[in-house]
C-alpha positions in Angstrom: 33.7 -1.1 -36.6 31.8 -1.6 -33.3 34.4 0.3 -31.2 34.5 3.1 -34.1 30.6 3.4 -34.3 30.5 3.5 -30.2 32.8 6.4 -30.4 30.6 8.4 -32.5 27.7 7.7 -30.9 29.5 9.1 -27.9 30.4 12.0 -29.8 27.2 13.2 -30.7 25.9 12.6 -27.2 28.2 15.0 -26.2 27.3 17.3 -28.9 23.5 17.0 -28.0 24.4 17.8 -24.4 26.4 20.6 -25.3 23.2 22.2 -26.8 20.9 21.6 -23.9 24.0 23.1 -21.4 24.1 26.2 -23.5 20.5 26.5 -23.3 20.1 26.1 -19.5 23.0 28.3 -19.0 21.3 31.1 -21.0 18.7 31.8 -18.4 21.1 31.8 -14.9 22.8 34.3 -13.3 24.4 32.0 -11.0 25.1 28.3 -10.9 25.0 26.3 -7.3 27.4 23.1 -7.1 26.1 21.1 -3.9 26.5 17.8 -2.4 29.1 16.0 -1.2 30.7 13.8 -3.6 31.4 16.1 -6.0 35.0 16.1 -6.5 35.5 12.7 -6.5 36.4 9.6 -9.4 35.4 6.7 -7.7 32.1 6.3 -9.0 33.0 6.4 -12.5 36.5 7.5 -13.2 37.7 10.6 -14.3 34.9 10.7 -17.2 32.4 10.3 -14.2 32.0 13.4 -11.7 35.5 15.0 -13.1 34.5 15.5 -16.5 30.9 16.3 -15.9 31.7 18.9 -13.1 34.8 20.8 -15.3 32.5 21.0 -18.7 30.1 22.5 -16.7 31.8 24.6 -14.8 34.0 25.8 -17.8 30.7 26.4 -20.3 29.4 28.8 -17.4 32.6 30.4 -17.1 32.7 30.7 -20.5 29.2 32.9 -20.3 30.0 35.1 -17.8 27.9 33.0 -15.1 29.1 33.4 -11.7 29.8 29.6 -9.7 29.7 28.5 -6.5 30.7 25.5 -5.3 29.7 24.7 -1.6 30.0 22.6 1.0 31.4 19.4 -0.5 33.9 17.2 0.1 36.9 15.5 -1.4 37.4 11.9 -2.1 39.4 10.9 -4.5 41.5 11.2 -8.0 43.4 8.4 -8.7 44.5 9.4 -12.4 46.4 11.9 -13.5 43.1 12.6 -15.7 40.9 13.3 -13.0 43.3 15.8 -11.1 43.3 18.0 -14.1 39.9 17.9 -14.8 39.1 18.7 -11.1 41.7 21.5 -10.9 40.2 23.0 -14.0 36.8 22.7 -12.5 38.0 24.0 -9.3 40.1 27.1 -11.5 36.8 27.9 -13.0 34.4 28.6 -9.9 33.5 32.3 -8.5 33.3 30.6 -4.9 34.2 27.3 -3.3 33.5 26.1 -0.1 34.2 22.5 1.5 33.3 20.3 4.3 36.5 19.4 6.4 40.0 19.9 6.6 41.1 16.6 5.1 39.5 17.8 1.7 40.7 21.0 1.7 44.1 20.2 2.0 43.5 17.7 -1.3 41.5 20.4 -2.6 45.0 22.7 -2.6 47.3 20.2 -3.7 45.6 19.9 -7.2 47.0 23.5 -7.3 43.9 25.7 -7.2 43.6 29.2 -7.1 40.6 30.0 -5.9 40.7 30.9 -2.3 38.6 27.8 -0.5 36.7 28.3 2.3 34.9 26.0 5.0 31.5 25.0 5.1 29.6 22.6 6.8 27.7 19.9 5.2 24.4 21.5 4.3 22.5 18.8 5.7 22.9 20.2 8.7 20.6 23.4 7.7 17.7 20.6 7.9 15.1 21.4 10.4 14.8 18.8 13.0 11.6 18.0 15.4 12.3 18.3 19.2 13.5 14.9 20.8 11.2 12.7 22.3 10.9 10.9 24.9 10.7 7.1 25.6 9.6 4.7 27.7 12.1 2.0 26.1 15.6 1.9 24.5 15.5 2.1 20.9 18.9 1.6 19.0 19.1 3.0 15.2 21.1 0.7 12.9 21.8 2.3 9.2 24.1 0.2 7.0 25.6 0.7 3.8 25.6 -1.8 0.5 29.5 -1.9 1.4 31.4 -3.9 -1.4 27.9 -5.3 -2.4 29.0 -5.9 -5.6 25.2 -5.5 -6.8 26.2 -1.8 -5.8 29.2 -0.7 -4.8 32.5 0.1 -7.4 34.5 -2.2 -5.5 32.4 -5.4 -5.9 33.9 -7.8 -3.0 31.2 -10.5 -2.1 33.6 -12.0 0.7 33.5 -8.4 2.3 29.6 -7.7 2.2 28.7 -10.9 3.7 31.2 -10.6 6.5 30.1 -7.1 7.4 26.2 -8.4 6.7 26.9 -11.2 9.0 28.7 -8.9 11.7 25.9 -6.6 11.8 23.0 -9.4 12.5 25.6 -10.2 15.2 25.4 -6.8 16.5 21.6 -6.6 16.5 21.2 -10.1 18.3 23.4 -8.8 21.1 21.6 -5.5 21.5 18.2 -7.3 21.4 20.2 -9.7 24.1 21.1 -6.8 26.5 17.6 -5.7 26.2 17.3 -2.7 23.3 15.0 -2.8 20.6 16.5 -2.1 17.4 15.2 -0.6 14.5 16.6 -0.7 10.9 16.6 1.7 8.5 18.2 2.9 5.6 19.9 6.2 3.8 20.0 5.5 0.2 18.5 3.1 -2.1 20.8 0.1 -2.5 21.0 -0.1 1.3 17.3 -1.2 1.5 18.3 -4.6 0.3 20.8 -4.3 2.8 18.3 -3.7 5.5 16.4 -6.7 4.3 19.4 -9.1 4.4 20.2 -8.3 8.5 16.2 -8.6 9.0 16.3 -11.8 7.5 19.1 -13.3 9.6 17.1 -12.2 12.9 13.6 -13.8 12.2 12.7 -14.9 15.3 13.3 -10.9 16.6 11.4 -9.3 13.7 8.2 -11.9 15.1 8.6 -10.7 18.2 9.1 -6.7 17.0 11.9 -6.0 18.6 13.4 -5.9 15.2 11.6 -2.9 13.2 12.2 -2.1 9.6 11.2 1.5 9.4 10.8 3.2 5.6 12.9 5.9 5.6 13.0 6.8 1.5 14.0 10.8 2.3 16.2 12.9 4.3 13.1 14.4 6.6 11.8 10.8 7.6 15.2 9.9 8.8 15.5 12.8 10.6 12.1 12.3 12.2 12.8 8.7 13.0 16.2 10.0 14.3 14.6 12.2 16.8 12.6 9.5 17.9 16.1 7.1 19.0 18.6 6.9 21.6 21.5 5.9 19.5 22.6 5.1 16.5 24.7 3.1 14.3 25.7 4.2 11.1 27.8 3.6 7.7 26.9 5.7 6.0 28.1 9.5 6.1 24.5 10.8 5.9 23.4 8.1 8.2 25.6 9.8 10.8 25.1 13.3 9.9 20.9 13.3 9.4 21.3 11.6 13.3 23.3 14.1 14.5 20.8 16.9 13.0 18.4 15.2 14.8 20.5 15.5 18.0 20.7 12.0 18.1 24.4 10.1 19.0 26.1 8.6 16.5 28.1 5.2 16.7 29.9 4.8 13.4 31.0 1.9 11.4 33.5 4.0 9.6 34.6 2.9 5.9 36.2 6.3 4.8 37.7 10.0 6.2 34.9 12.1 6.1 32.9 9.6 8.4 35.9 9.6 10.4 36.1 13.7 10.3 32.5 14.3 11.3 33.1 12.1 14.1 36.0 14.2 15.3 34.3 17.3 14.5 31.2 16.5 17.0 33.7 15.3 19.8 32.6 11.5 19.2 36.3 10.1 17.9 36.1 7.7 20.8 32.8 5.9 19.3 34.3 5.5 15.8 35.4 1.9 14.5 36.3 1.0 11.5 33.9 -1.5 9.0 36.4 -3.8 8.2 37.0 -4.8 11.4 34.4 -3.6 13.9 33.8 -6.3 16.4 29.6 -6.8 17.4 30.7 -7.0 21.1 32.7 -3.5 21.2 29.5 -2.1 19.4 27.3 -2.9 21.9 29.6 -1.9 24.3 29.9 1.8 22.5 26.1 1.8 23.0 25.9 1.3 26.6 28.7 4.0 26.7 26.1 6.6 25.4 23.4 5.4 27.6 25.6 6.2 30.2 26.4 9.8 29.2 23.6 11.0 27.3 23.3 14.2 28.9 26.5 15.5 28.1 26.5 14.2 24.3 23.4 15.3 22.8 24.5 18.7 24.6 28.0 18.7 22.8 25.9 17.7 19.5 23.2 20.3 20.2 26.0 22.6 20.7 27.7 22.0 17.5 24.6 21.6 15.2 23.6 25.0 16.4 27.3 26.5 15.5 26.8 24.9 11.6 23.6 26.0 11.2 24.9 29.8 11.7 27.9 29.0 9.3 26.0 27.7 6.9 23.4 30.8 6.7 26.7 33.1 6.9 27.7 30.5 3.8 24.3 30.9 1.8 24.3 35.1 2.1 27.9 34.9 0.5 26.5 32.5 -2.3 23.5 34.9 -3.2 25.6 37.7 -2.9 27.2 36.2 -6.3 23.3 36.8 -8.3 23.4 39.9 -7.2 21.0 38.8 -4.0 
């Protein structure tokens, strides 16, 4: 009787949201599908981001409403559920745009239509300040809640603490070879995160060559960004709000599209991967920058300056659809 009773209750959610879609739909003349997790079933299965993104796609359809799906990625569908939910999604879109080549070519294989074009992240349409600066070394470090199982789908204590443990390492050494290091974070379960690596480096907090800097939106990273010589990063936005920022990018690398953005910007070489990342060879990548500063922030400046023209080329196309 439970399991029968949840079902309806389920049911009539649905119908209730139907309602309020239909409603919201009523007054566009185009709908925008942004970010970059958006076809994807890891957080939450197929009945996560699959079914949400094909019932909306398919009601606007269904109305007449132009969509446009941009810039975003692909991560994964591991049933044969969320493939057809994501091709239908994907079947039902005006316009649709993605991030890297390792996502369009997943993006085809689920047997789309619709022509699919590249886009850069839109993050990097942020404005940035200038660069500043400094009279001392300052070293970014960004983590991620990886396998925190407080967090993260795949909940593997063992894994957090190791990479937790690795990263104090990391900061003692920097603070050792004489950087100051400042912590910040890129989404909310990272803040606790943050907090753990501060509190296994007490004695470097005291003396404030450890910072923890507040960092709860995409502009204050930027800004703090701008304001560091390296940094190193988990986290896909991590990496990219640096790079917007002009600022190098060392990344502990957990999936593709960290690895793709590296590869993109020219910094493959300063890639390693989270499981296995070694606090010695990270410190090591950091002196490497130091070393050739010049000729990375220009390769970054470069590139940044190339998306930012793709992506206005991207957004004229999109408005285009409204009639704009």
């Amino acid at each position: 009787m439970q399991t029968r009773g949840t079902a309806a209750r389920a049911v009539a959610r649905e119908f209730r949201l139907a309602r309020m879609e239909s409603r919201v739909l009523q007054g566009c003349n185009l709908v925008i599908v942004a970010g970059g997790g958006q076809l994807d079933d890891y957080w939450g299965g197929a009945w996560g981001h699959p079914y949400v993104l094909w019932k909306w796609l398919r009601r606007a359809r269904a109305r007449g409403v132009p969509v446009a799906i941009i810039g975003t990625g692909f991560g994964t569908a591991r049933t044969r559920t969320s493939r057809w939910l994501l091709k239908g999604a994907l079947r039902a879109a005006t316009h649709v745009s993605i991030r890297d080549e390792g996502s369009m070519v997943l993006a085809h294989a689920l047997g789309a239509w619709v022509p699919l074009k590249f886009c850069p992240d839109l993050a990097f349409n942020l404005p940035a300040p200038a660069r500043r600066a400094r009279a001392a070394r300052l070293v970014g470090v960004s983590p991620m809640a990886y396998a925190d199982p407080r967090a993260w789908p795949e909940k593997d204590p063992s894994r957090y603490h190791d990479y937790v443990q690795r990263l104090a390492a990391t900061v003692r050494l920097l603070v050792e070879d004489g950087e100051s290091v400042g912590l910040f974070s890129t989404d909310g379960p990272d803040r606790t995160t943050v907090a753990e690596i501060a509190a296994l480096v007490p004695a470097h907090v005291e003396s404030g060559r450890v910072r923890v800097h507040d960092t709860p939106t995409a502009a204050s990273v930027i800004a703090l960004a701008s304001e560091l010589d390296v940094v190193i990063a988990s986290r896909l936005h991590g990496a990219v709000l640096s790079l917007v920022a002009t600022c190098p990018v060392i990344a502990l690398s957990y999936e593709r599209k960290v690895d793709r953005v590296m590869q993109d910007f020219g910094l493959a070489d300063l890639a390693l991967p989270i499981e296995t990342f070694v606090p010695a060879a990270v410190v090591a990548k950091v002196a490497h920058v130091h070393s050739d500063r010049a000729r990375i922030e220009h390769g970054i400046e470069r590139r940044v300056s190339e998306y930012r023209w793709r992506l206005g080329e991207e957004y004229a196309r999109v408005f285009r659809l409204a009639g704009r």
